[in-house]
N, C-alpha and C positions, 0 to 999 in steps of 0.2 A: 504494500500500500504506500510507504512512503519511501523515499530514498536516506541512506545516512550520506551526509556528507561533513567532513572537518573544515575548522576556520581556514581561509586561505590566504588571506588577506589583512593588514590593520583596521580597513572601512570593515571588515565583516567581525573582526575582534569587537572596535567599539561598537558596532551593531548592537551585538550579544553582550556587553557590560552596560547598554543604555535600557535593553530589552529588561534586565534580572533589575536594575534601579529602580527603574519604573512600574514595575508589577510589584517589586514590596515596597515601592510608596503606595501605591493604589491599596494593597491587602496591609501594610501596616503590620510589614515581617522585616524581619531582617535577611537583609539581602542574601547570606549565606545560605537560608534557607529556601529562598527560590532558586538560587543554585543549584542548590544537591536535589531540589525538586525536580529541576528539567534535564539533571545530567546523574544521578545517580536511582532517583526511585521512578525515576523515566529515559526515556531519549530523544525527550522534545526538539532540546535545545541542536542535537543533528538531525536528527529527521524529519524535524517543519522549521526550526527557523533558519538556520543554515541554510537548506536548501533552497526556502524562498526570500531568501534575502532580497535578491532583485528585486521583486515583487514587493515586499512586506515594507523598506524602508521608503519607499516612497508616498505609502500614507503615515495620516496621523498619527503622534502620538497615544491619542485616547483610542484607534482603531487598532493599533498593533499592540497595545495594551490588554484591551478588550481581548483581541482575539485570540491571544496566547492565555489567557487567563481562561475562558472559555475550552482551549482545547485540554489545560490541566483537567478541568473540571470534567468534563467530558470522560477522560480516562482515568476517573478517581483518581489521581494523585494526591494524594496528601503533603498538605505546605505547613 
């Protein structure tokens, strides 16, 4: 269903440190823990936002917010 792909780039690093910010300001966690939420009790963070990088950084912040927080929830992940 999804593709894994690894960081390749700087723009896709801060991509993924702007994505984990902003999902635990929104939830009001500590960032550590959306971390090991998308990359150890899931594989969010390679298999949808990595690969759609292209795609995802060119909206909003409240859309790429949203919609990553949405697919945690989707796949019960627990934050």
């Amino acid at each position: 269903m999804y593709r894994e792909e690894k960081i390749k780039n700087i723009q896709e690093l801060e991509f993924v440190v702007f994505c984990i910010e902003n999902i635990a300001e929104k939830l009001d966690l500590d960032a550590g823990r959306i971390y090991e939420a998308l990359t150890e009790k899931s594989d969010i963070l390679n298999e949808y936002i990595v690969p759609e990088y292209e795609i995802l950084h060119t909206q909003s912040k409240e859309y790429i917010v949203d919609d990553i927080v949405e697919i945690i929830r989707e796949r019960g992940v627990e934050v």
